[in-house]
C-alpha positions in Angstrom: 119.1 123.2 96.3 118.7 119.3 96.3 120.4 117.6 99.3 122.5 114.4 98.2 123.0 111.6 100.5 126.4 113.4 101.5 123.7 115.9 103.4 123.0 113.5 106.0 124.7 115.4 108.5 120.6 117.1 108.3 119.6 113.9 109.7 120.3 111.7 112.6 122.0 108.4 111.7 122.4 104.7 113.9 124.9 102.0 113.3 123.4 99.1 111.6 125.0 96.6 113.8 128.4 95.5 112.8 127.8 96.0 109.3 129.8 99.5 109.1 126.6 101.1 107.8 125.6 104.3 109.6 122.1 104.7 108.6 119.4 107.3 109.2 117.1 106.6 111.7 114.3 106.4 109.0 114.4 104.2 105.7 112.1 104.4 102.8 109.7 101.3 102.2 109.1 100.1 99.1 106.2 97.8 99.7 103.3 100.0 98.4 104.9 100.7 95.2 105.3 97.4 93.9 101.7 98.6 92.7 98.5 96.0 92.7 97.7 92.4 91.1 99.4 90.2 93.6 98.1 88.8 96.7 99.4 91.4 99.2 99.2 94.7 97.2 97.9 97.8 98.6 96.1 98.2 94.9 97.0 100.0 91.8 99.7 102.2 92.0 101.3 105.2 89.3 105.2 104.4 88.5 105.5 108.2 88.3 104.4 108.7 91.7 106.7 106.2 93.4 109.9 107.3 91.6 109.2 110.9 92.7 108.5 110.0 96.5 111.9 107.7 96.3 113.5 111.2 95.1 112.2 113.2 97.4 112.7 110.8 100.8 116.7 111.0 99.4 116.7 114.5 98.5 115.4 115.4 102.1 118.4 112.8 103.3 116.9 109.3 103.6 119.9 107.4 103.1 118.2 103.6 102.7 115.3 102.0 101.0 114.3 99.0 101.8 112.4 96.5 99.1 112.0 92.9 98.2 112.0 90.7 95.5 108.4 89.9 95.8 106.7 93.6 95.9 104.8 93.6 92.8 106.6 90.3 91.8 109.8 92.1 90.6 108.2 95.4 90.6 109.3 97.0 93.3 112.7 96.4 92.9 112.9 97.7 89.0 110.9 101.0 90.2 113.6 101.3 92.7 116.5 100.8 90.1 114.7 103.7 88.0 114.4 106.0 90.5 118.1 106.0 91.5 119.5 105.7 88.0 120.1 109.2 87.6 121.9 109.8 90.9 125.9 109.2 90.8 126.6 106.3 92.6 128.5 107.9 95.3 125.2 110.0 96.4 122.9 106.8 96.0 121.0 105.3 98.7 121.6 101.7 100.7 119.4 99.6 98.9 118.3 96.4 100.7 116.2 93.9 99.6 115.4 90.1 100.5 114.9 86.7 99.4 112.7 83.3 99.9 109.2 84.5 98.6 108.7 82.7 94.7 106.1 83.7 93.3 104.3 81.8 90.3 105.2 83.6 86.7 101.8 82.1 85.3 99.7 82.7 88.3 100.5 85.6 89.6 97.4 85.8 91.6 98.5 82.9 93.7 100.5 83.5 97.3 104.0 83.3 96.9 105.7 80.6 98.4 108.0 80.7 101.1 110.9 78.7 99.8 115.1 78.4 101.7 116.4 75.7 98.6 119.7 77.2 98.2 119.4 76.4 94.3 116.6 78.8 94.7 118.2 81.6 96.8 120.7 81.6 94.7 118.7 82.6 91.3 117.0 85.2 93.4 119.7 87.2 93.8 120.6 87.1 90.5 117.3 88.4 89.3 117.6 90.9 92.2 120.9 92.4 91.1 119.5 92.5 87.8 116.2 94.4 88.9 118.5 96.7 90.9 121.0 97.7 88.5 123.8 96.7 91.0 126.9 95.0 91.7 126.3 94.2 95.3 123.5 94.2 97.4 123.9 96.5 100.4 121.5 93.9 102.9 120.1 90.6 101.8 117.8 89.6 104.2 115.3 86.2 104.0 112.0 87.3 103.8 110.2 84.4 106.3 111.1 81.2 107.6 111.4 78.6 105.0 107.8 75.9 104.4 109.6 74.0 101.6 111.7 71.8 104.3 114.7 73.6 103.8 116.6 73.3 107.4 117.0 77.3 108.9 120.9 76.3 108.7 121.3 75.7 105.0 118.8 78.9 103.6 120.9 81.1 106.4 124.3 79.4 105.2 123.8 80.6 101.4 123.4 83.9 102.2 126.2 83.9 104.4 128.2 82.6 101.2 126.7 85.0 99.3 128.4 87.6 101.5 131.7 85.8 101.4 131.1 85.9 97.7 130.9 90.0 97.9 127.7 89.6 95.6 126.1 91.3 98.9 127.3 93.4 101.8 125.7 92.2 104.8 122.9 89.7 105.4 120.0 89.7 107.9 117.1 87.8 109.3 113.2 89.1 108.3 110.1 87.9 110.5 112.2 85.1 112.6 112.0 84.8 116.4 114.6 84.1 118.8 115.3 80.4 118.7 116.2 80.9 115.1 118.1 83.8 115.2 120.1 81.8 118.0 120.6 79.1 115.4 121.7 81.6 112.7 123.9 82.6 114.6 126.1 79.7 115.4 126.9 79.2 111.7 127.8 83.1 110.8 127.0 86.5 112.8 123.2 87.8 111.9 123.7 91.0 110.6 120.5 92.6 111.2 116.6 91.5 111.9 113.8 93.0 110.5 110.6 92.5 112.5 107.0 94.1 112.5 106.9 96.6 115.4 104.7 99.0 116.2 102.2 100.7 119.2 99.9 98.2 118.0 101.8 95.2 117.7 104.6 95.1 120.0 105.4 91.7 120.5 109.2 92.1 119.7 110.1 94.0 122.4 110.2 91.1 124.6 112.5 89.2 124.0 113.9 90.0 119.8 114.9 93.4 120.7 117.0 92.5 123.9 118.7 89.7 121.9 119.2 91.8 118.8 120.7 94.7 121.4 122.9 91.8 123.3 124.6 90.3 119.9 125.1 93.4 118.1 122.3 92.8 115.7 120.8 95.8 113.6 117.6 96.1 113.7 115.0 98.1 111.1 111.7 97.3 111.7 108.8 97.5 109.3 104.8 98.9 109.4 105.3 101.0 112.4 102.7 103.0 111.7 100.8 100.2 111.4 100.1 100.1 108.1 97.8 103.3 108.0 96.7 103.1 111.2 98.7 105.3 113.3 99.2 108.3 110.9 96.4 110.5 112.2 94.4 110.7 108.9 93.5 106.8 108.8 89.5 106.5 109.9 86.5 104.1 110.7 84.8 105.7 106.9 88.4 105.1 105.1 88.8 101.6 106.2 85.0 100.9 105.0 86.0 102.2 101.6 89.1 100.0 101.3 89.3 98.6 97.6 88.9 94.5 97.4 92.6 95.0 95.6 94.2 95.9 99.1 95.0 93.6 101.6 93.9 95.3 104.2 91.0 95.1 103.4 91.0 91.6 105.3 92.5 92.2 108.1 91.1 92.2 111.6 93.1 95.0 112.2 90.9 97.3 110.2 87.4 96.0 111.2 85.4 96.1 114.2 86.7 95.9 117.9 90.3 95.8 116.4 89.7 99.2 114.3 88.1 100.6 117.4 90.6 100.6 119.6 93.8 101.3 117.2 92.0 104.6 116.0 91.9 105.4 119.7 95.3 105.0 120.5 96.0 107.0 117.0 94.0 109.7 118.7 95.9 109.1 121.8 99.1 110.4 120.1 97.7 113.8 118.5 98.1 116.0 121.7 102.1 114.4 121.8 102.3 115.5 118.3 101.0 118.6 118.6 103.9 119.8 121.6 106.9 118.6 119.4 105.3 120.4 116.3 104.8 117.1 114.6 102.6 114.7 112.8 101.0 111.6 114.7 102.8 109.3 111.8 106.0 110.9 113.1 105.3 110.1 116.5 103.9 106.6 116.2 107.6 105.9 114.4 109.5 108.0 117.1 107.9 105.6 119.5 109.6 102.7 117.3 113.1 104.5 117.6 112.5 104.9 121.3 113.5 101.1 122.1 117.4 100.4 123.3 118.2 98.0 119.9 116.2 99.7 117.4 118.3 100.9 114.4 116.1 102.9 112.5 112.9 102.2 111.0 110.9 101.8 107.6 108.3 103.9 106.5 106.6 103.6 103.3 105.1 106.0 100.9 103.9 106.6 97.8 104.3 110.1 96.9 106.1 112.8 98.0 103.6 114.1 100.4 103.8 111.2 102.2 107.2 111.3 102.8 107.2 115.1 103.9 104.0 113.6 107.0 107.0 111.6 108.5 110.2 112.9 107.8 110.5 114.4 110.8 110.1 111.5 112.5 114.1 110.9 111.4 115.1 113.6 114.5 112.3 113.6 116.9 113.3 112.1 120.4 110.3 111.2 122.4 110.8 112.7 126.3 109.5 110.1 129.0 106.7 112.3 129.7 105.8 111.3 126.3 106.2 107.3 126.6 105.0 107.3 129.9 101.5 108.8 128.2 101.6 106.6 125.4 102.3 103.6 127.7 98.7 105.1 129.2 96.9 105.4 126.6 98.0 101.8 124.7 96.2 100.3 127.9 93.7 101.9 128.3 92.7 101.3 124.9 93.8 98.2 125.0 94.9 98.4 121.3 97.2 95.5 120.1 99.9 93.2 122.6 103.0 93.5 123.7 105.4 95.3 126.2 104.2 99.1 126.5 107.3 101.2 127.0 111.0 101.6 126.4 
């Protein structure tokens, strides 16, 4: 039997903040599949293969996915678009995607530039719509902070026209810190934040998390498995045989002292897995969902089987046995910074 979004009764679900959206507590990410040939790729990647894990993560009851604009320059989005066109629209998804990184059309090897010109924002969507094969975007959500001297309060004003407009549904912040989502929100509410979280990099939870929690803000936060790192299979001989075309490759992360001590605290998890019957992906993102504020979190993949090593990360509640342990085992590894429990 295949389980429409209607099924999600089979999986817990969150508010997302004010926005009316009940959402399940894990989202599919759709980072991985904008495939390779950009600057932050995780290499070549088969269509096939991505529209098949998008299936399955909604056919076991994921009911978002989140993308952007500039996964696989446009990529990303159009495999997304594909893999829902067969789906009535009633069973579909949330699809939520973001703005503010333009990449080059003649160079696409170049880094995308992070750009708030309204002008700009404004064709974005367009082409997102487009990509996506919608009316309206569920969640529009600027990518980073503007660098092209655009003032926060006239990129974060567009898309709070846009939502006026009904071309989207609800409209967030992506990788900004307090003092700007402060300033976003004197002009209009912020919606949602998406920030980086993880056991490794917890900065967040210090003060974004309490502010999101105090104002009503959703929150979904991205790579909290670390981006490999904390699913139990990722190793000191894998990270050596990282292709040139992934960006991890370069990143300190995955070399040296840094590798060290995040393989550790992977280990660290394996004996929590193994009481709750679960994989040490689906623990590293329970541990995510454990923080008072935290909506639900997104988890990429890019095949089925990767889905099915942290679905059940979507229902497990961590005891305080468990975070207490964790909290142990992030010092005394000394993997990453940031608070170390709930």
């Amino acid at each position: 039997m295949t389980h429409t979004v209607h099924d999600t009764d089979t999986l817990p679900t969150a508010p997302l903040g004010t926005t009316g959206m009940r959402i399940t507590r894990v989202g599919f990410g759709a980072w991985a599949i904008g495939g390779g040939g950009w600057t932050f790729a995780w290499g070549n990647q088969d269509d096939a293969d991505s529209i098949a894990a998008i299936r399955h993560a909604v056919e076991r009851g994921i009911n978002w996915i989140d993308t952007a604009a500039v996964y696989g320059l446009g990529h990303s989005e159009e495999i997304v678009a594909r893999a829902l066109r067969d789906i009535p629209a009633d069973d579909r998804p949330y699809v939520f995607t973001k703005a503010g990184l333009v990449w080059d059309e003649h160079d696409r090897a170049a880094p995308p530039r992070r750009v708030g010109d309204p002008l700009s924002i404004r064709r974005e969507v367009e082409a997102s719509l487009r990509r996506l094969d919608v009316e309206r975007i569920d969640l529009y959500q600027m990518h980073w902070p503007a660098e092209d001297g655009t003032p926060l309060e006239d990129y974060w004003g567009t898309l709070l026209q846009l939502k006026e407009e009904g071309k989207v549904r609800a409209v967030g912040l992506s990788n900004h810190d307090v003092a700007q989502l402060e300033a976003a929100e004197q002009l209009g509410h912020v919606d949602t934040l998406q920030p980086p979280f993880s056991a490794i990099r917890r900065e967040v939870a210090a003060a974004e998390l309490p502010w999101c929690a105090a104002h009503r803000t959703g929150v979904i936060v991205y790579s909290p498995m670390q981006s490999g790192l904390l699913t139990g299979s990722f190793s000191a001989k894998r990270a050596a045989e990282l292709d040139a075309g992934d960006w991890r490759s370069r990143a300190p992360d995955f070399t040296g002292e840094g590798l060290r001590r995040n393989l550790a605290l992977a280990e660290a998890l394996r004996p929590i897995a193994e009481r709750h019957g679960a994989t040490v992906a689906a623990v590293a993102v329970a541990w995510t969902l454990a923080w008072p504020g935290v909506s639900g979190a997104i988890v990429g993949a890019r095949s089925p089987a990767q889905v099915d090593g942290w679905i059940s990360a979507a229902s497990l509640a961590l005891t305080d046995a468990d975070l207490d342990e964790i909290a142990g085992a992030i010092e005394r590894t000394g993997a990453g910074t940031g608070p170390v429990r709930p």
